[in-house]
C-alpha positions in Angstrom: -15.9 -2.1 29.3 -19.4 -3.3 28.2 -20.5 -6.8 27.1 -20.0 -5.4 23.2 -16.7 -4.4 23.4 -16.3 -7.8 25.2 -17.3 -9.8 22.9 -15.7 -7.5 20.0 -12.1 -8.2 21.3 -12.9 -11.9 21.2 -13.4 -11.9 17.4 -10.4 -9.4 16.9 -8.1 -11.4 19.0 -9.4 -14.4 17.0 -8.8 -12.8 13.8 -5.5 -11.5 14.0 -5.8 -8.0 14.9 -2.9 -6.0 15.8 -4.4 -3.1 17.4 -8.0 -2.6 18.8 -8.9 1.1 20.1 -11.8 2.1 22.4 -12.7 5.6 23.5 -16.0 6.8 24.8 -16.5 10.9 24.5 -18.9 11.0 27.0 -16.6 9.7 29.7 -13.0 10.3 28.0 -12.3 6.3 29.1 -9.8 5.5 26.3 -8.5 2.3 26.0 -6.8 -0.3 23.9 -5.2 -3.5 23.5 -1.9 -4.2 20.9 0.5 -6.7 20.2 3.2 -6.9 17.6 1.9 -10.1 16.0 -0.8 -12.2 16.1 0.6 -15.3 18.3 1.2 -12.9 20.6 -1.4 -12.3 23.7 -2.8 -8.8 23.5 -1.7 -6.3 26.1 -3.7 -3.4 27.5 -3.3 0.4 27.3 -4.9 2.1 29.9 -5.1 6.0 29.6 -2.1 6.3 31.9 -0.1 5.7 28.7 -1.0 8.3 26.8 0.1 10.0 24.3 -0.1 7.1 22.4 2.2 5.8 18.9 0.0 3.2 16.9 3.5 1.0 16.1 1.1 -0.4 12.7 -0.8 3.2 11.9 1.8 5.3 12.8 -1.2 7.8 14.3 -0.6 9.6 17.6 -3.6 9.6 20.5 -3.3 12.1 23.4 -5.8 12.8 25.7 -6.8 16.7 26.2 -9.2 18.3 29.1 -12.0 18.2 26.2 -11.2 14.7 25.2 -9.1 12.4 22.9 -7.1 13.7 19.5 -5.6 11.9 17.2 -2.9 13.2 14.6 -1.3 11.5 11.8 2.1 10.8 11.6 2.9 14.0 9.7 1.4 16.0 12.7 -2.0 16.8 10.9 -5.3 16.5 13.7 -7.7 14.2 12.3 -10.9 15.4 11.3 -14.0 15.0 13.4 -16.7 12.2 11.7 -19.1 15.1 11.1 -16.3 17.0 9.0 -15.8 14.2 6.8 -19.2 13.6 6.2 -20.3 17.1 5.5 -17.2 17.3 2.7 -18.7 14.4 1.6 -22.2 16.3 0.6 
């Protein structure tokens, strides 16, 4: 985890947040830390735990030999950023 991320959870913890994801797609390390609310201390999710059920989004992560995918609840793959973005033009 590098000093960013560090000092990201911080301020999410501090504010609240239920759910904090981290994946890198150069090195597949996914990662993440939840808790159900926000007295609670967060808990980690290493990759060993995937596939993955966001209990707030209700979006589904599993980890694939070319990397992580993410699904809404309904099934449908989410689009990659550069998808989005060209629709967008």
């Amino acid at each position: 985890m590098c000093q960013l991320e560090v000092r990201n959870v911080g301020s999410y913890v501090q504010h609240g947040v239920l759910e904090m994801y981290v994946y890198d797609p150069i090195s597949y390390e996914f990662w993440g830390l939840v808790r159900s609310q926000r007295d609670e201390i967060p808990r980690l999710i290493p990759p060993l735990n995937l596939p993955w059920v966001s209990q707030v989004l209700g979006i589904e992560f599993q980890l694939f030999n070319d990397g992580l995918q993410v699904f809404y609840s309904n099934g449908d793959v989410f689009k990659d950023p550069e998808e989005v973005f060209q629709e967008r033009e």
